[in-house]
N, C-alpha and C positions, 0 to 999 in steps of 0.2 A: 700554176700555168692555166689559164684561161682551155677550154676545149677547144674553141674557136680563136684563128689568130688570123683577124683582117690588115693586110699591109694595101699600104698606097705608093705606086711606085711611076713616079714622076720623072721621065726620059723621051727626047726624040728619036731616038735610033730606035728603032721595032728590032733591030734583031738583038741589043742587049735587053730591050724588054723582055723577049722572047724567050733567048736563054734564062733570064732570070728569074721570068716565071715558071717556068720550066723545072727549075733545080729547085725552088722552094717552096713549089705543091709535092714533089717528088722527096721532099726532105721531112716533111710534116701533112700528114694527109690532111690536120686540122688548118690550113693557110691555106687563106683565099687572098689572090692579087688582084687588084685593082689598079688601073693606069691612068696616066692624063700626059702630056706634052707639054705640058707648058706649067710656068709659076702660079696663072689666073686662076687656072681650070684646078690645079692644084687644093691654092686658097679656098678654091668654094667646093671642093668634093670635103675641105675636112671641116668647113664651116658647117657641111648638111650633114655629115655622118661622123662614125666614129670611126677611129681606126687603129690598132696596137702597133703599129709602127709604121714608118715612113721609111724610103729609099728614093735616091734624087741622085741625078748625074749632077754633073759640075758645069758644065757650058750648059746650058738651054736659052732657049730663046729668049731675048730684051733682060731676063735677070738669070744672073747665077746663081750655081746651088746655094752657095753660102748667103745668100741673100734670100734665097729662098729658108733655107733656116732659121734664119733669125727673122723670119713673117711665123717662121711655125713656133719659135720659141716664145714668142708674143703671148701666144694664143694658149700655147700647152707647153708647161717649162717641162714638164716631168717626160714629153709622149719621147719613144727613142727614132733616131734620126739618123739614118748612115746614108753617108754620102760613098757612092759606088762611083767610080769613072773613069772614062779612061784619058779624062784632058786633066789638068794641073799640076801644080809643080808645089814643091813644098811652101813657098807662099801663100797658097790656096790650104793647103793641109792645115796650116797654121791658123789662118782666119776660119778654117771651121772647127778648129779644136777651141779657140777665144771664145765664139759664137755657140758653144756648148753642145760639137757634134757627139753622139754616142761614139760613132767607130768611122774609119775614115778607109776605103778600100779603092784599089786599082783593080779595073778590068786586064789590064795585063800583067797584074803585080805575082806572078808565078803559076804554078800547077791547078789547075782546077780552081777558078776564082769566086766560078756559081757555087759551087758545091760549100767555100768558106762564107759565102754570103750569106747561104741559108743557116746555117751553122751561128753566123754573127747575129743574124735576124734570130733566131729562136733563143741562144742564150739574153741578148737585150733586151726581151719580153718579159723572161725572166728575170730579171734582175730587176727590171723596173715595177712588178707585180710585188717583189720582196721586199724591195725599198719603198712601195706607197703603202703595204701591209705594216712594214716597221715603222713608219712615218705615223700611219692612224695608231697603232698601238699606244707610240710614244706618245702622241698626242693624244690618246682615250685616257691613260693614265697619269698623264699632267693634270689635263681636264678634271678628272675626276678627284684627283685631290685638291684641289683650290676648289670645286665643287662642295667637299666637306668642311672647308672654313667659310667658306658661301654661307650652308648650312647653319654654324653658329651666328654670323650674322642674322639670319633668318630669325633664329630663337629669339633673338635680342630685338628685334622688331617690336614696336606697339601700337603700329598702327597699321591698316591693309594698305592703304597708299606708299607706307615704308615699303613694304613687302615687293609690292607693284615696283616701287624703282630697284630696289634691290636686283630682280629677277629681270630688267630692262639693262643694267649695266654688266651683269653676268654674263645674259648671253651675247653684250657685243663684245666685254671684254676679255672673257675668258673661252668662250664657246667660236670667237671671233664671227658672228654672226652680226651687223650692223644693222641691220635693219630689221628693227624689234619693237615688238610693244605689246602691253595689255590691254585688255578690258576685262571692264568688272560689269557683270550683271544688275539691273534693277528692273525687276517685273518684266514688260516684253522688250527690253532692248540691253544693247549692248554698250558701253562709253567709253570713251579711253581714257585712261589714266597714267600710263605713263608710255613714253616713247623716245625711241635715240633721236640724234639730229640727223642723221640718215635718212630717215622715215619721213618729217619733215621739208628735207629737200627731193624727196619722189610724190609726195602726195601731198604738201602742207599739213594746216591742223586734220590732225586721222578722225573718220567720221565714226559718230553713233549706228551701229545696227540695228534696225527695228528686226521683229519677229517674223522670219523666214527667206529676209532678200538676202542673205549675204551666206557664203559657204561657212565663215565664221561661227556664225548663227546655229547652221546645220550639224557642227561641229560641239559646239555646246548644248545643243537639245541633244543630241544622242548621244555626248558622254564619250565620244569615239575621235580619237586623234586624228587626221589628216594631213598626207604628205602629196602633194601634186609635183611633178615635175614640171608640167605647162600649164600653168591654170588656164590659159587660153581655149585648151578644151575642154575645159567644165564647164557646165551648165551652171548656171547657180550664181558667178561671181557677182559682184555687186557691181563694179566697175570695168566696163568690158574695154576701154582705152588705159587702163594700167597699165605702167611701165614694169609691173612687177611680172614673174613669169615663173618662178619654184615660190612655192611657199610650204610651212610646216605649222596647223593650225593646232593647238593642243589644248583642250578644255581646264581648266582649274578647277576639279569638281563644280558645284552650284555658286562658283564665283564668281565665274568667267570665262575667258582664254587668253591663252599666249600664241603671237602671232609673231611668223620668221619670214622674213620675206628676201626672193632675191629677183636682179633682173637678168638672170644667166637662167637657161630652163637648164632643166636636172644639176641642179647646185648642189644637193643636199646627197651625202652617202649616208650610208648603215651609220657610220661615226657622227655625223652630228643629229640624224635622228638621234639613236641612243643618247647622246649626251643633253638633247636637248627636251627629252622625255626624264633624263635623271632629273634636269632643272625643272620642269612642273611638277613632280614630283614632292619636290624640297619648297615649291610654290605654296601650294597646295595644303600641307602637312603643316606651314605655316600659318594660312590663314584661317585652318578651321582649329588651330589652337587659338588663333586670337578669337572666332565665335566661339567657342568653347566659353575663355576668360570671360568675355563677355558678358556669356548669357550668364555665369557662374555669379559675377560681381551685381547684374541686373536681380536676378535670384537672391542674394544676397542681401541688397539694400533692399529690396520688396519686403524680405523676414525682417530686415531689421526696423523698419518702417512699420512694419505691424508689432512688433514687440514694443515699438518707441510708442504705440498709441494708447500701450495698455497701463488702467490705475494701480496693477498691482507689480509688484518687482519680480524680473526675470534674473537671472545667473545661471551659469554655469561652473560648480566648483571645481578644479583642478585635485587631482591627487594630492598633493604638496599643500592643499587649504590654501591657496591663491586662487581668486576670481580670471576665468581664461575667457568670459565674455560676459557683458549686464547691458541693460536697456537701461533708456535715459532716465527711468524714474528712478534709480538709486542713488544718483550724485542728485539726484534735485531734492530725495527725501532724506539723505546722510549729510547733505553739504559737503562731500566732500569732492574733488575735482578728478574729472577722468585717470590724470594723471598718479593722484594721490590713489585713489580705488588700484590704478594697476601695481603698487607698491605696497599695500597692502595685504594682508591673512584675512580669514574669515572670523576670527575671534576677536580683530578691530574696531569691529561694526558693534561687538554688545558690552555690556556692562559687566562686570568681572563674574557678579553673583551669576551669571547666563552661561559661562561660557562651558561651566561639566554638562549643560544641558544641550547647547548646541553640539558640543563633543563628542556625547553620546548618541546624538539625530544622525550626525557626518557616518558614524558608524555604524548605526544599524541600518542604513540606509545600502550601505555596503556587504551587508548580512541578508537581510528581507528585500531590498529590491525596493523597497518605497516608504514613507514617513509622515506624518503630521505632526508639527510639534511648536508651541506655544511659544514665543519670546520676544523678549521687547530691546529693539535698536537702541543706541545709544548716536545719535548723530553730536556732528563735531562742534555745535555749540552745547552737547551735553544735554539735550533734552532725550528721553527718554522716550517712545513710540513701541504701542504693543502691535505684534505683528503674528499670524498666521502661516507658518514655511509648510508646505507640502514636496517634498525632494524626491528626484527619484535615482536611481543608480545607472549610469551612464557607463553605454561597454564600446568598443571599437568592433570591427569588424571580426578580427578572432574570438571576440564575447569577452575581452579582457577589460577590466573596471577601468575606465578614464576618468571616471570624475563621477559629479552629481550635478543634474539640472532640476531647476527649482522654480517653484511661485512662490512670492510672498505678499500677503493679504495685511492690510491695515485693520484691524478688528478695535479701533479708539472707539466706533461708535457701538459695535456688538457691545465696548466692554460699558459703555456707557448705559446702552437700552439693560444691559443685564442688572446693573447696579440700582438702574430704575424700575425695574421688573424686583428686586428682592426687596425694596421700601415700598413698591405697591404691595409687592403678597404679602409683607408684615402688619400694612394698614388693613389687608383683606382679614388675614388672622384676628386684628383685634373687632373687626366687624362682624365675622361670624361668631367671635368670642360672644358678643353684646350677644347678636341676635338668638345664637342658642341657649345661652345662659342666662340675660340679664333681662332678657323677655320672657325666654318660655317658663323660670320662676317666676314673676307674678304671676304668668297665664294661669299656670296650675294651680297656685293659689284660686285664682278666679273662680277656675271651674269646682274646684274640692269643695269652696263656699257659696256657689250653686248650687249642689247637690244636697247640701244643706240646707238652703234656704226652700227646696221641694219637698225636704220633710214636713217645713214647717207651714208649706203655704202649697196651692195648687193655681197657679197664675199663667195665663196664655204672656205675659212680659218675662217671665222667666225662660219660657222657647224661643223668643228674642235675643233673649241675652244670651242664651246656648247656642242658636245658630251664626252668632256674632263672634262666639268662643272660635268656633270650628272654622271661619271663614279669616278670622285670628292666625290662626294655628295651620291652615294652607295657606295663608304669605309668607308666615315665616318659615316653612317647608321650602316653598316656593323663592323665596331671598335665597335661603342656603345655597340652594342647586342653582341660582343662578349666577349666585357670586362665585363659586367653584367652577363653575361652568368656563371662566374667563382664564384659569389658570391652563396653562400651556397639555400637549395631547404628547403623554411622556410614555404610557404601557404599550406602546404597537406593535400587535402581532398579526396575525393571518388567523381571521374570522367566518364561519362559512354565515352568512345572512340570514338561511333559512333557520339556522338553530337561534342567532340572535332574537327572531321573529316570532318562536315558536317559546322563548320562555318570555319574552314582555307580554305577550296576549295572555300570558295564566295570570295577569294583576286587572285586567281590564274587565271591567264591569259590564256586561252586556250579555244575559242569555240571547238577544235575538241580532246576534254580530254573530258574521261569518267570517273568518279568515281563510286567502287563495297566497300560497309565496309561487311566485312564476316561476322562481331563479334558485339553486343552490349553490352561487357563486361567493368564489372566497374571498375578502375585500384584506386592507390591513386597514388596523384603526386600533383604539384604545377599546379595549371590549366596557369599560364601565362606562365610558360616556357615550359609545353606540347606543350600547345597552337603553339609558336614560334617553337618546334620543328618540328613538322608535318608538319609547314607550308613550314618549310623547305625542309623537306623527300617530299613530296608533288609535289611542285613548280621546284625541282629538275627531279624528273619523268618528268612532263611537258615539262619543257625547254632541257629536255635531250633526251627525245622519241619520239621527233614530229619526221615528219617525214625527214625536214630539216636538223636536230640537229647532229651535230658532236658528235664523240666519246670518250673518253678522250685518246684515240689517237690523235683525230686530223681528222681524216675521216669522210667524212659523211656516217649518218648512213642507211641504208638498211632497212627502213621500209615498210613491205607492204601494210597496210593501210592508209586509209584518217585518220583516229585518235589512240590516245595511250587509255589505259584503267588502270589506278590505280584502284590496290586492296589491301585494309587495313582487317587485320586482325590479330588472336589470337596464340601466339605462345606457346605451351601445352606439350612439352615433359616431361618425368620421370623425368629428371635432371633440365630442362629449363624453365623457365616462363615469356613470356612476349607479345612482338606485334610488325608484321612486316608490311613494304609497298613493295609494289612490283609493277612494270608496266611490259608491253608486248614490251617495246622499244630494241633497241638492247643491252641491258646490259651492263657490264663493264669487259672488259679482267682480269683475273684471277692476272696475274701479278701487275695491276692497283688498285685493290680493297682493300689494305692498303695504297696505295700513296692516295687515294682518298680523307683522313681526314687531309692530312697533310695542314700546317696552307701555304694557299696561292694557292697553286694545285686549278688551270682552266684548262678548254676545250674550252672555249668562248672567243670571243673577248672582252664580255661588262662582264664578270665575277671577281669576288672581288676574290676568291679564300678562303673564308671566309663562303660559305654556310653551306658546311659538318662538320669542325673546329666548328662551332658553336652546330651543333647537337650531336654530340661527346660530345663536352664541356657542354650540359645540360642533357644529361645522367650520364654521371658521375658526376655532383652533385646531382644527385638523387640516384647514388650507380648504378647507370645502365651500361649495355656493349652493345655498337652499333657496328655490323658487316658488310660486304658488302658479297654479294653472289647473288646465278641466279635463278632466277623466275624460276616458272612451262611455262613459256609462253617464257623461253630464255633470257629474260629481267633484268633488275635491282631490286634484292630486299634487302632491309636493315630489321635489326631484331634487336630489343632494348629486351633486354632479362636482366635478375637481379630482377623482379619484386617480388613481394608477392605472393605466387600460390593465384586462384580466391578461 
């Protein structure tokens, strides 16, 4: 029962008003009456206000009651309606029991007539209160189960536009709401996408919102539902001549809105709010599963678009040794077809002698957590391909082993450069073979029958021939180390520089050389061919900056002290990493400083032309770049840079 119970009660006799007011403010302190004389005045007190029940005599003026009922049943089938009076006859009784009167009373119909009136009036409120409560019920809970097969249609959706009509036939058909529609968001406006034929004949085609005319609008930037019972007094509407008058505006998350419209103001109760906030809802939940797929499938083809660009082979093993995903270089380097790879084991792909080795990779990989392991494909015309698999062990979310994902590397041309790397070192073998042996035995011959020949003669062409010995015997030194020099930088460890620096300078000839190491940084390298490099870079400063020493011009050079001073140290730029020497001698002409490495290029009479050639040649088998350029002191300074930063 309502707190408040406003009746209207439609009579020309003032004194049956009177009493009736009377007995049912006195029966219910909550009952306020309200009066009018006539059908007109009637019509328009219920058309401007509301009112829990009615009461009407039976003769009034130009229409009767029953006629005046069936104007109220028009308007409000559910409102209750007792006809009180004291003219009619059971013909009348009967046309307002047709006509859907609640209760039908006589002013003279017995003992106390006011006192059953108010009594008739307060049980009818009730009843009517019980029966639109069980009405919404029954209707919340129909609603709401064809709501949840709504729902599976929803899932079943693949597109937002499905979605969009989906939620436009929901709520006229089952929400019984006709006049419906979405919009879907793009940047700053609103568009419509789907709409009933209701909608249509109130408005035509439904407009786009730009950003901020419309209450829509307002509704979707803040995420906040809106129920208006008169739009007409909001500020905000788009259309201030709309026919429309309740509306219920409900945001679709960042999608849009759902738009209910009626042209009865206060149309909308608690029950179709509710039901029509369960339907965005299930809108909503919709469509951000389809951005979800979306972006999932968009994500998706980007991975597999990058995996398809790569020269080397992707997989994914499966537990079971079936391939559960590969990029396109595997059917194009196996031949064999998507569909063949997805029927396939992983020990398809190799040649029988392969497969305890890839067997045993599958499984350690399962054990250690990652693999590298050597073996050659067998594609489906049977050509054989060596290939490089690095694997790793693949877990799911619990850390439980799903599979192994994998590179696989073509190494045809490593294996090739390799086979051509061991016919070159067997040609290098048989050249330093010559050069140690098949030379340095005549040599020493030579010199044994000099020493000889000084017994028996005392001749300045015998120093000739001696110093011809010796400059002999530093080429073929000098070959050695440079032909080894080529072979690949295989001992690398962690070297500290200043000791490398500090045992080549005990070979270097020079009482008036000074050595500075700036740096005691650890490098990695082969420590024998460092070694031999510095000795080089080194021994060169020396013989090159005394103060004697020609230039690689050919002039001597302009030094002003009794001694040179080598300084070794750390080369540390943004881009750069490595270690240079540098002396205070007179350096090397700008011009000169790439003839410098070339193979033979002296300045000396006693020089092989083979020193710098050599230091070159053991940088770059260690991946290094050796430069020539000018001290802080004017001097000669070389920079071996490529290195690892420290």
């Amino acid at each position: 029962m309502p707190d408040r119970i406003r009746v209207l009660h439609v009579d020309d006799d003032p004194a049956v008003v009177e009493a009736a007011t009377s007995a049912l403010e006195q029966e219910h302190c909550g009952i306020t009456v309200e009066t009018a004389t006539n059908v007109a005045d009637g019509i328009e007190r219920l058309d401007s206000e509301a009112f829990d029940c009615v009461v009407a005599g039976y003769d009034l003026p130009e229409q009767t009651g029953v006629e005046f009922l069936d104007a109220v049943r028009k308007r409000s089938p559910d409102l209750p309606f007792i006809l009180f009076t004291s003219e009619g006859n059971e013909a009348a009784a009967s046309d307002a029991i047709s006509a859907g009167v609640t209760d039908y009373l006589r002013v003279d119909g017995g003992a106390e007539p006011y006192a059953r009136l108010a009594h008739t009036v307060v049980d009818a409120v009730e009843r009517t209160v019980d029966d639109i409560k069980h009405v919404q019920n029954t209707r919340r809970e129909r609603a709401i189960e064809e709501l949840h097969s709504t729902a599976r249609a929803f899932m079943r959706a693949t597109t937002e536009d499905a979605v969009a009509q989906i939620t436009v036939d929901t709520a006229r058909a089952i929400l019984n709401m006709p006049a419906n529609g979405v919009h879907f968001a793009d940047g700053d406006s609103l568009y419509p996408v789907a709409w009933t034929a209701r909608v249509e004949e109130l408005l035509g085609t439904p407009p786009a919102f730009e950003a901020g005319e419309s209450l829509a609008w307002q509704a979707f930037e803040t995420g906040e539902a809106r129920v208006h019972d008169d739009i007409t007094s909001i500020p905000g509407r788009y259309n201030p001549e709309t026919d429309i008058r309740s509306e219920i505006i409900l945001p679709l998350g960042d999608h849009g809105v759902l738009l209910i419209g009626s042209c009865e103001t206060g149309a909308f109760d608690d029950t179709d709010v509710t039901l029509a906030r369960t339907l965005s809802v299930h809108a909503t939940a919709a469509l951000n599963r389809l951005d979800r797929d979306r972006q999932l499938r968009e994500e998706r083809e980007f991975i597999d678009q990058a995996l398809d660009t790569l020269d080397d082979l992707f997989y994914v093993i499966d537990t079971d040794g079936s391939l559960r995903r590969w990029n396109e270089r595997i059917p194009e380097v196996t031949g064999y077809s998507d569909e063949e790879i997805d029927e396939m084991s992983v020990s398809e792909f190799f040649p029988g002698d392969e497969h305890e080795t890839i067997g045993a990779a599958i499984a350690e990989t399962q054990t250690s957590g990652r693999v590298t392991v050597e073996a050659e494909i067998l594609t489906a015309d049977g050509e054989r391909v060596p290939y490089e698999f690095a694997g790793t062990r693949l877990t799911d979310a619990d850390g439980t082993t799903a599979g192994t994902v994998g590179i696989g590397r073509d190494i045809s041309q490593r294996r090739a450069y390799e086979r051509q790397l061991e016919r070159k070192n067997e040609r290098l073998d048989e050249f330093t073979s010559i050069v140690s042996h098949d030379l340095r035995n005549p040599l020493a011959v030579a010199e044994g029958n000099l020493e000889l020949a000084r017994t028996e003669c005392d001749s300045d062409a015998l120093d000739k021939v001696s110093r011809a010995h010796e400059r002999m015997r530093a080429l073929i030194d000098d070959l050695l180390t440079f032909a080894r020099a080529g072979e690949t930088a295989t001992d690398i460890e962690s070297v500290t520089l200043a000791d490398i620096v500090e045992d080549c300078w005990q070979t270097v000839e020079g009482p008036r050389a000074t050595l500075v190491v700036e740096d005691d940084r650890q490098i990695r390298a082969d420590t024998a061919k460092l070694r031999r490099l510095l000795s080089n870079l080194v021994r060169n400063s020396v013989e090159h900056g005394s103060a004697d020493a020609q230039t690689p011009s050919g002039h001597t050079a302009e030094h002003d002290g009794e001694s040179i001073t080598v300084r070794v140290g750390i080369v540390e730029d943004a881009d750069r990493h490595g270690f240079y020497v540098a002396d205070d001698g007179p350096g090397i002409p700008e011009d000169d400083r790439e003839q410098v490495f070339e193979e033979g290029y002296s300045t000396g009479e006693n020089g092989t032309g083979f020193g710098l050639k050599i230091v070159q040649r053991l940088a770059e088998v260690h991946g290094w770049t050796i430069t020539a350029t000018e001290s802080e002191a004017g001097g000669a300074r070389f920079e071996v840079t490529g290195l690892e930063p420290a």
